[in-house]
C-alpha positions as CSV (number, residue, x, y, z in Angstrom):
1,X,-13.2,28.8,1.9
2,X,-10.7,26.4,0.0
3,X,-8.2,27.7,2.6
4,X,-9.7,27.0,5.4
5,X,-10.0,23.4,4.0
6,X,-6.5,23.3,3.1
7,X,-5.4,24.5,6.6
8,X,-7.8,22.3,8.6
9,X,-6.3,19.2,6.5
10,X,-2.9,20.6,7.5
11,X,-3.6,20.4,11.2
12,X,-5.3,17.2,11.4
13,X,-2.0,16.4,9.1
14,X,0.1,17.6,11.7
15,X,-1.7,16.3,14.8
16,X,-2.2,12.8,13.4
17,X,1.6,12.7,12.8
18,X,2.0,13.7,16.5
19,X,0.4,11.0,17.7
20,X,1.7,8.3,15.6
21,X,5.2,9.6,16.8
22,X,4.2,9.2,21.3
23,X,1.2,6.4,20.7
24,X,4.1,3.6,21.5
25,X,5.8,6.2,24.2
26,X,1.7,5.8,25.7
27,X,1.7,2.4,25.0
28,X,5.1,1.5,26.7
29,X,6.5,-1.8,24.7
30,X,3.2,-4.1,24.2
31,X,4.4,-6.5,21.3
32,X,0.7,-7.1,20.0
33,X,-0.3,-3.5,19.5
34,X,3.3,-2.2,18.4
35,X,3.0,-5.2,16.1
36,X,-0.7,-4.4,14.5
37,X,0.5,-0.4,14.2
38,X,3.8,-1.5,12.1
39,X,1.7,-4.0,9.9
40,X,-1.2,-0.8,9.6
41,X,1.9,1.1,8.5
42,X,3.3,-1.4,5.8
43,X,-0.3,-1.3,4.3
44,X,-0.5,2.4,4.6
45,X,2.2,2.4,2.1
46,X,0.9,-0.5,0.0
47,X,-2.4,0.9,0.0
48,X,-1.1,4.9,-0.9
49,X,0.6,3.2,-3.6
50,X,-2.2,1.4,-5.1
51,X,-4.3,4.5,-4.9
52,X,-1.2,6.5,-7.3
53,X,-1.9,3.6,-10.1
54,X,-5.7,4.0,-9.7
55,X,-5.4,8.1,-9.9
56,X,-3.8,7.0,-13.9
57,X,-7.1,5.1,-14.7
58,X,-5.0,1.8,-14.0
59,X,-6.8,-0.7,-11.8
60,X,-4.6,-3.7,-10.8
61,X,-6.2,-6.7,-8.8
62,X,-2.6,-8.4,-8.4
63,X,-0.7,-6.2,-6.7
64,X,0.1,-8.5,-4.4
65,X,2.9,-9.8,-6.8
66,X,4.8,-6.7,-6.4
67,X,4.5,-6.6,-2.8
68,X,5.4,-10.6,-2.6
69,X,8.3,-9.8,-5.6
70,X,9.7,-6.8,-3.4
71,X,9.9,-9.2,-0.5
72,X,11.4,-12.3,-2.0
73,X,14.1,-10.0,-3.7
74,X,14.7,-8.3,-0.3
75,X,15.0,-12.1,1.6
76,X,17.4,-13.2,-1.4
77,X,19.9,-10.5,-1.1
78,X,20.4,-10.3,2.4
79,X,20.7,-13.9,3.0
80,X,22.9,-14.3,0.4
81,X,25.0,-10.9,-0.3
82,X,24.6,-10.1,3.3
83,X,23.2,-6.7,2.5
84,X,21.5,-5.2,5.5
85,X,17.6,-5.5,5.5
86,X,17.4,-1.7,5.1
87,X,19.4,-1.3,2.2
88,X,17.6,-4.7,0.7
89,X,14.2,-3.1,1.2
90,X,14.9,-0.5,-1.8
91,X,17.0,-2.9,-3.8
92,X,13.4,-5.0,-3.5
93,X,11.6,-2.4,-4.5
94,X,13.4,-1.4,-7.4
95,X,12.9,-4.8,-8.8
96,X,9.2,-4.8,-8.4
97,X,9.2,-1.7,-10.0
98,X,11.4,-3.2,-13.1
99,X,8.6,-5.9,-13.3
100,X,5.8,-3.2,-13.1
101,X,7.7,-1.7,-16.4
102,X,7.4,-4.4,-18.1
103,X,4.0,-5.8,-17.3
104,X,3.0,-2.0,-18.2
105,X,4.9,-2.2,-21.7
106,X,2.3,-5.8,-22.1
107,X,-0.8,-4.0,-21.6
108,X,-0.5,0.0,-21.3
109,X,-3.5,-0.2,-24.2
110,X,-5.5,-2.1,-22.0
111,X,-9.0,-0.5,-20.8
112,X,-9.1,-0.3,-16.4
113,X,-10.8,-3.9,-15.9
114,X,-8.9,-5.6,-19.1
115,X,-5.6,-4.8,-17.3
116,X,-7.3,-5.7,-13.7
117,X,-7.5,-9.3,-15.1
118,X,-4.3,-9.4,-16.4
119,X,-2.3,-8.1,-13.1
120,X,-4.4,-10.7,-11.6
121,X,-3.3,-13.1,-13.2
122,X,-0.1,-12.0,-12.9
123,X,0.1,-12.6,-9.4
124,X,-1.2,-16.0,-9.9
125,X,1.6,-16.8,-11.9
126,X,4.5,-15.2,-10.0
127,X,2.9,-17.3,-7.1
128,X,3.7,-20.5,-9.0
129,X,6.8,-20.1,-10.1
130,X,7.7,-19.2,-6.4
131,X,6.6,-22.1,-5.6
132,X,8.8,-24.0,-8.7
133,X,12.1,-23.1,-7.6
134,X,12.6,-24.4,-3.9
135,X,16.6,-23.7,-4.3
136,X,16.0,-20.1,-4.5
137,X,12.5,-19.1,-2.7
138,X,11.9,-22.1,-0.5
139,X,9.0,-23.4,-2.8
140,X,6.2,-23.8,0.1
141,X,7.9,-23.8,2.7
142,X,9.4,-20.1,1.9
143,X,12.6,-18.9,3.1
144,X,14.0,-17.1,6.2
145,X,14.8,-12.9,5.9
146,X,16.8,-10.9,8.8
147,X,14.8,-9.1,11.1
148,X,15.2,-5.2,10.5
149,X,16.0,-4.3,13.7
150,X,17.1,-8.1,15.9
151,X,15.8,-9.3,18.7
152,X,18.8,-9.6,20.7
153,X,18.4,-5.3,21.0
154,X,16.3,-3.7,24.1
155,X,13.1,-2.7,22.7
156,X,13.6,-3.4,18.9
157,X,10.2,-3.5,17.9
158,X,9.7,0.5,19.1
159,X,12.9,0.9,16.7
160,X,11.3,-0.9,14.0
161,X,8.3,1.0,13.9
162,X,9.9,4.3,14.2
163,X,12.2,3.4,11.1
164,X,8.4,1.8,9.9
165,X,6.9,5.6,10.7
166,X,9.6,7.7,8.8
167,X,9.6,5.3,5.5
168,X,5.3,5.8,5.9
169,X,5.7,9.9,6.1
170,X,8.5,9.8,3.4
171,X,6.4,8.1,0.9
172,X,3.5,9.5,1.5
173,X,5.2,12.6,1.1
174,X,6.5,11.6,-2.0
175,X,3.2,10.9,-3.7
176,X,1.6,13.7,-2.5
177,X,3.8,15.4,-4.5
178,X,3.6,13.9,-7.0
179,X,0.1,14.0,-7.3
180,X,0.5,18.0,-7.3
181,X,3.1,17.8,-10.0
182,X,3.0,17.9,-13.5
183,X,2.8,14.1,-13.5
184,X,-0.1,14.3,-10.7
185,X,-2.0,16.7,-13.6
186,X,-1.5,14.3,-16.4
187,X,-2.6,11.1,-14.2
188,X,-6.0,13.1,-13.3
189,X,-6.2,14.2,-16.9
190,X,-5.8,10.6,-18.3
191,X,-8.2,9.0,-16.1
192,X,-10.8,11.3,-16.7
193,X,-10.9,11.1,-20.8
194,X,-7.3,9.6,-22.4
195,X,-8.4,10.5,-25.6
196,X,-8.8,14.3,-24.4
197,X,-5.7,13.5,-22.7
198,X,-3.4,13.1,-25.7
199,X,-4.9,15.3,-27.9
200,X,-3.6,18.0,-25.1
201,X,-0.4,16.4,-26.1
202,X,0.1,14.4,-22.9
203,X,2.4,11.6,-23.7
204,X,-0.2,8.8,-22.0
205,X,2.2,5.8,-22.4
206,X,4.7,7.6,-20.7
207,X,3.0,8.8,-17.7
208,X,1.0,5.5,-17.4
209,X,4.3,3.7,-17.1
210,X,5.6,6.2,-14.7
211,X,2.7,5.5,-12.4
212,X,3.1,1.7,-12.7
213,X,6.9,1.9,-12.0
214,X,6.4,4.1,-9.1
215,X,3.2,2.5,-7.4
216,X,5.4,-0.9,-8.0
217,X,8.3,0.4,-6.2
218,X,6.3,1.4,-3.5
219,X,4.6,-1.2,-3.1
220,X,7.8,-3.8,-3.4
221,X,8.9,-1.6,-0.3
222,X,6.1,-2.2,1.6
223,X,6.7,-6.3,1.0
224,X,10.0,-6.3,2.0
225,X,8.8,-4.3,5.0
226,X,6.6,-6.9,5.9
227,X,8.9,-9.7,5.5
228,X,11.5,-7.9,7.6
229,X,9.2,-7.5,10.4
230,X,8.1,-10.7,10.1
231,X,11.7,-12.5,9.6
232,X,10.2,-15.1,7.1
233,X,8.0,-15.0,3.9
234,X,6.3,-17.9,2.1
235,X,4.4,-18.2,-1.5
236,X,1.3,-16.7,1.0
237,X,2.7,-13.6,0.5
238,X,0.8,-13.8,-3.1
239,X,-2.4,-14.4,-1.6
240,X,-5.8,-12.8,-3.3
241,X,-5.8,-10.6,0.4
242,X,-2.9,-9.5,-0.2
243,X,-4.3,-7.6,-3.5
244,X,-8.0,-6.7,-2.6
245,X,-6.6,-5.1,0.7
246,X,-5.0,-1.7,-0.5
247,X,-8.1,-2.2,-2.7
248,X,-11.2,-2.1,0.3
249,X,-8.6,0.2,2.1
250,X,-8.7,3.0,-0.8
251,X,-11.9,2.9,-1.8
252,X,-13.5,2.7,2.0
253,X,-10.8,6.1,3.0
254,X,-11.7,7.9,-0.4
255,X,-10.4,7.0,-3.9
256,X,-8.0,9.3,-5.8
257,X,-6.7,11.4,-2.4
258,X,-3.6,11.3,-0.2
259,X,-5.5,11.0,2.9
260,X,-8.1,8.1,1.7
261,X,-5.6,5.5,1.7
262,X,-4.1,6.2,5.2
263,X,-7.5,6.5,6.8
264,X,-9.0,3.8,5.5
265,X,-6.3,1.3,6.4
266,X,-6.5,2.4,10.0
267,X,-10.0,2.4,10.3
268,X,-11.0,-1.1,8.8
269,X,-7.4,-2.5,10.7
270,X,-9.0,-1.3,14.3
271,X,-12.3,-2.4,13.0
272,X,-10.9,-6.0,12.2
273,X,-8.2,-6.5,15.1
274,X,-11.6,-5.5,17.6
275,X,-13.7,-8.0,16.1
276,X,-10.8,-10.4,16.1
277,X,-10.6,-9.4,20.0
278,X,-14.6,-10.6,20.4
279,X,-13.6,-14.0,18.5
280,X,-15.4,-12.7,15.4
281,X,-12.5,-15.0,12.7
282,X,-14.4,-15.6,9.8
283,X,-17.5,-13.0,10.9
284,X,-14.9,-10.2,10.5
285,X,-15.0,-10.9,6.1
286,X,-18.7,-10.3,6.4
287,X,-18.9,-7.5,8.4
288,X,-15.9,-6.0,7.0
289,X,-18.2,-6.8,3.6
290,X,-20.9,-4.4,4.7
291,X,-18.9,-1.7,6.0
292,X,-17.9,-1.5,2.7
293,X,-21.3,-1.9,0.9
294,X,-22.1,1.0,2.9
295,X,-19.2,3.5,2.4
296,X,-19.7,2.8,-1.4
297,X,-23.8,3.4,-0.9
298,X,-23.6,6.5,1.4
299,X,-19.9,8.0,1.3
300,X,-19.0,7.5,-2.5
301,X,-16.1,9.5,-1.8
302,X,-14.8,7.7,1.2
303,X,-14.7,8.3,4.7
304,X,-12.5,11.8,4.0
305,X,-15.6,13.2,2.9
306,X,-17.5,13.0,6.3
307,X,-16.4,16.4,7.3
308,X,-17.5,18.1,4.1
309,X,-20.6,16.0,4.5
310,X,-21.1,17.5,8.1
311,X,-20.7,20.9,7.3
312,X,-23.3,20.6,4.1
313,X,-25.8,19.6,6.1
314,X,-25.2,22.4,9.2
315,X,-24.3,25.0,7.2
């Protein structure tokens, strides 16, 4: 039974893969839709990553300051070392998850929602001194970043999000092995009863900072993703979106598994870029609100768990 699970999660693995790799060959190059499929990828990673902290126990509302800090970095060193964007992107992410050590050194005792607050406010404060030093991040006005692929090349946005595509698959990759690792263990261990946890001799500081360095570093990728797509980034980049994003998009796909994240971003994306299609702006918060009022009220587990829920009730 559990391998028939496993293999029917490996083909819809495999097929979902296929498509991402021929949806722009079916496409052909449309800008908009290339353009919302490389931003549903950045968040696929941002919102993975997010889910790897929350498998610890560690809830963060301010992650949005390690995807803004992974961008900035990025912007900095290639406008002014003249790095290359894609060698900038881990350099940005390496320093988000630097940051992510030490904010996890401040508060590793910290309870889930205790250390929610403080990432929060972390965020608001990285925001501000953004904003302070206008010789170095813009201030307001933000700062130019090179383009990852420029726009003088035939088709560069296909080539962007194929380079978008393998950096997705790679890290999910990554922390789906991880997850299945010894780490992966300890994470599920601490989050279900630390005290148990330690008293199994799992060092919990250790592994608690792992998962905040790594989720970090991910997620600084994903920022300086953005940003390169983009080719600018401003103190928005901070925003209280920005954090409660990877948040709706975990929770709505199904908390605490490798293919929550990645579903749920794609989902709620098509399900906001259609209402934004019918003129739905500020609508598309509301509804977007009770989609995920409902998930929470009649899939707890996320929409992964539709399947399973089918087959329970047509056995």
């Amino acid at each position: 039974m559990k391998l028939d699970r496993i293999n029917i999660k490996t083909g819809i693995g495999i097929v979902s893969l296929i498509l991402a790799f021929i949806v722009p060959v079916i496409l052909g190059i449309n800008q908009y839709l290339l353009t919302v499929l490389i931003i549903t990828l950045v968040f696929i990673i941002y919102s993975s990553a997010w889910n790897l902290l929350a498998l610890s126990g560690q809830a963060s509302l301010g992650h949005a300051a390690f995807f803004g800090i992974g961008g900035y970095v990025s912007a900095i060193i290639t406008n002014s070392l003249g790095l290359p964007p894609i060698v900038a992107i881990f350099v940005g992410g390496f320093f988000a998850a630097f940051i992510g050590i030490l904010i996890g050194f401040t508060c590793i005792r910290m309870r889930e929602w205790f250390l929610a607050m403080v990432t929060f406010g972390f965020a608001i404060i990285a925001h501000t001194i953004t904003t302070e030093l206008p010789w170095l991040t813009g201030g307001w006005d933000g700062i130019p970043a090179k383009r990852l692929i420029s726009v003088t090349i035939t088709n560069y946005i296909m080539y962007e999000y194929y380079i978008m595509l393998l950096i997705a698959v790679a890290v999910v990759v990554i922390i789906y092995q991880l997850t299945k690792s010894r780490m992966g263990l300890a994470l599920e261990a601490i989050r279900e009863n630390e005290l148990e946890a330690k008293v199994m001799g799992i060092n919990v500081t250790k592994y608690k900072l792992m998962a905040f360095a790594v989720s970090a570093f991910f997620t600084g990728i994903a920022g300086a993703l953005e940003i390169h797509h983009f080719g600018y980034i401003t103190p928005e980049v901070y925003g209280m979106d920005i954090s409660f994003w990877p948040i709706i998009y975990s929770i709505s796909g199904g908390l605490f598994t490798i293919g929550g994240p990645i579903l749920g971003t794609i989902v709620i994306t098509f399900i906001w870029e259609i209402l934004r299609t019918f003129g739905l702006m500020y609508e598309r918060f509301i509804l977007i609100g009770v989609i995920l009022i409902l998930i929470v009220i009649f899939l707890p587990r996320g929409l992964v768990s539709i399947p399973e829920k089918i087959k329970r009730s047509h056995p």
